[in-house]
C-alpha positions in Angstrom: 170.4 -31.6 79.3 172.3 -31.8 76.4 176.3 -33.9 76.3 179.0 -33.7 74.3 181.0 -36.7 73.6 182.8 -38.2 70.9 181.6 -39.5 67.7 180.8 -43.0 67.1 179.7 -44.8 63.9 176.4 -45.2 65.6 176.1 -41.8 65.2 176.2 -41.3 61.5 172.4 -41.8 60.3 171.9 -38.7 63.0 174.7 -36.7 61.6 173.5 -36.9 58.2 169.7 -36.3 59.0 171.5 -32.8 61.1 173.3 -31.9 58.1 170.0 -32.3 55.7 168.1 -30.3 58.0 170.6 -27.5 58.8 172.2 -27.3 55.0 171.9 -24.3 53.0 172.6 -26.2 50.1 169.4 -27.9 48.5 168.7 -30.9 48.8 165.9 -31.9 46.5 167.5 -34.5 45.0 169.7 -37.8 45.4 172.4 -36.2 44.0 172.1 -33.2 46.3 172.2 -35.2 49.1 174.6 -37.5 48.0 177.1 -34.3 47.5 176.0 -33.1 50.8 177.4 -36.3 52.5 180.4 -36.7 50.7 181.2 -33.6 50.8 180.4 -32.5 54.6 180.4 -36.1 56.6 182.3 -38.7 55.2 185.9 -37.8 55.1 185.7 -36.9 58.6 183.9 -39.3 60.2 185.7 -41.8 57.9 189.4 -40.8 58.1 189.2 -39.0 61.3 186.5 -40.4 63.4 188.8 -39.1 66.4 188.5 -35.3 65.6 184.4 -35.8 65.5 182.5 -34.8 68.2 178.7 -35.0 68.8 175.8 -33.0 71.3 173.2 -35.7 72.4 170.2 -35.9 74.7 169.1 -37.8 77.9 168.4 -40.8 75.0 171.6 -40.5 73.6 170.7 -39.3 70.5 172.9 -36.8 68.5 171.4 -33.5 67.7 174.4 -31.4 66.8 177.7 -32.1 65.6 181.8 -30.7 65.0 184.1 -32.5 62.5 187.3 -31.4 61.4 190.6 -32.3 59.7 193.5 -31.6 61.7 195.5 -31.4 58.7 194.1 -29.6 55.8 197.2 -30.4 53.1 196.1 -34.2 54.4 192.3 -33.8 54.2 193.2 -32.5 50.4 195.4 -35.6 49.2 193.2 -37.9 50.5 189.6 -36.5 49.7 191.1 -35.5 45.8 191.6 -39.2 45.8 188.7 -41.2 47.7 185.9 -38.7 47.3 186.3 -36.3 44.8 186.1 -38.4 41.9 182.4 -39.5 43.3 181.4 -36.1 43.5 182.7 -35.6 39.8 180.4 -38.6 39.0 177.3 -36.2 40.0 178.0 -33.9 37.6 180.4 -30.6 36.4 178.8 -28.5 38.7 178.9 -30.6 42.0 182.8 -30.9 41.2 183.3 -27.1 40.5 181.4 -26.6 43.7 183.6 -29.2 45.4 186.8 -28.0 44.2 186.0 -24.3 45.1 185.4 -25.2 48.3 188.6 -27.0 48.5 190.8 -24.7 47.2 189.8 -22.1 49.2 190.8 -23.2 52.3 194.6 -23.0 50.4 196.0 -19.5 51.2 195.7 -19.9 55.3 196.4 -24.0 55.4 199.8 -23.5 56.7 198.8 -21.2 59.3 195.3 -22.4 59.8 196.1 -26.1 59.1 192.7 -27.8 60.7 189.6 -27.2 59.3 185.5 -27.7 60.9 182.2 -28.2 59.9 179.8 -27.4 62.6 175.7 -28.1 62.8 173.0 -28.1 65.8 170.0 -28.9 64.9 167.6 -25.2 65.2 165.6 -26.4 68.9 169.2 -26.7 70.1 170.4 -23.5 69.4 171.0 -20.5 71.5 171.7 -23.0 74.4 175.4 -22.7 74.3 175.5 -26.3 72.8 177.7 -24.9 69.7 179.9 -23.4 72.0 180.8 -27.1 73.6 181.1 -28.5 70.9 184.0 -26.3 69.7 185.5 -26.2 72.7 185.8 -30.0 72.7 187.3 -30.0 69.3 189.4 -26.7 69.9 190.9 -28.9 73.3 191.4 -32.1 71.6 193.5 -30.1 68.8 195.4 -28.2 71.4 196.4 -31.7 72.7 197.5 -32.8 69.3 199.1 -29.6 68.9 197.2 -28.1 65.9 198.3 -24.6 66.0 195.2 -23.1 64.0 191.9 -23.9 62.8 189.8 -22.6 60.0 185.8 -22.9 58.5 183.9 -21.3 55.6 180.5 -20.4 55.5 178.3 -17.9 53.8 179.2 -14.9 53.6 175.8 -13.4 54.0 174.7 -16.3 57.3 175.1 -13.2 59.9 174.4 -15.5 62.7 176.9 -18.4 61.6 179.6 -15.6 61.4 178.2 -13.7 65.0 178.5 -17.1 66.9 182.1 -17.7 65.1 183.3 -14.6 66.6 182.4 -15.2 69.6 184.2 -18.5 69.7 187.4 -16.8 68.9 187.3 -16.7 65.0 188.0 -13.4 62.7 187.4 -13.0 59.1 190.4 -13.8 57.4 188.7 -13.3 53.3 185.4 -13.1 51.7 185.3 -14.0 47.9 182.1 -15.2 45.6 179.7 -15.2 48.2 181.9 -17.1 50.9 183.6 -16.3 53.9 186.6 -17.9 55.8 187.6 -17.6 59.3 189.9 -19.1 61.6 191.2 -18.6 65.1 194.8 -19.8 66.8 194.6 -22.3 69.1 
């Protein structure tokens, strides 16, 4: 029996071993990992720890995960300055990739103005343990009184963009191989 509960620093090694395994982004090297973390852990569970949520077993252990940034226009001032230039360090195209990503959240942030990051490891899948966790972040943002929240994934992951609908999301663009969604809270 699987729990959702809040993140805690203990739970980082976990979280980045999750988002190695579940990445679609290779990871053969340092630097691909590297971009991976700063990229898709660290802000969140950095600057807000609070808006991190984590799926564990009967040991405690995480095997799936939400983070978000309740304020996108935020999340860009301060990642721009405290982890962008890291990812520029890896090389021209981490940072194109990094800004892209970004910058394409821009258009909706006003509306939309939290953002996600969601993985479960594959065994926990299909047991609904997605669908907690998003409802834990989607209540703790209604209590903050985050209006909207947003993600992007690939635009050709068919099941990542099924199980988004179903928690509320719709399709707001798809552009160079990406697709963004969000859903009112």
């Amino acid at each position: 029996m699987l729990k959702i509960r809040k993140y805690q620093e203990k739970d980082k090694p976990a979280a980045l071993k999750i988002l190695v395994e579940t990445s679609r982004i290779p990871t053969e090297t340092e630097k691909d990992l590297a971009y991976l973390r700063l990229m898709y852990n660290d802000y969140y569970t950095e600057v807000e720890p609070e808006n991190c949520f984590v799926a564990v077993n009967e040991d405690d252990e995480a095997v799936g995960y939400i983070i978000c940034a309740s304020d996108h226009k935020r999340f860009k001032r301060l990642f721009k300055k405290f982890y962008l230039p890291e990812i520029k360090e890896l090389g021209r195209d981490y940072y194109t990739r990094a800004l892209m990503d970004i910058y394409g959240h821009i258009f909706f942030e006003k509306k939309y103005t939290a953002h996600l990051h969601i993985n479960v490891l594959s065994v926990c899948q299909g047991q609904g343990t997605g669908s907690q966790l998003m409802d834990a972040l989607k209540n703790e943002l209604r209590l903050k009184g985050v209006k909207g929240l947003m993600l992007s994934c690939a635009a050709d992951n068919d099941g990542a963009i099924r199980f988004y609908k179903r928690n509320g999301f719709k399709e707001l663009l798809t552009i160079a191989g990406g697709c963004i969604m969000a859903t009112e809270l």
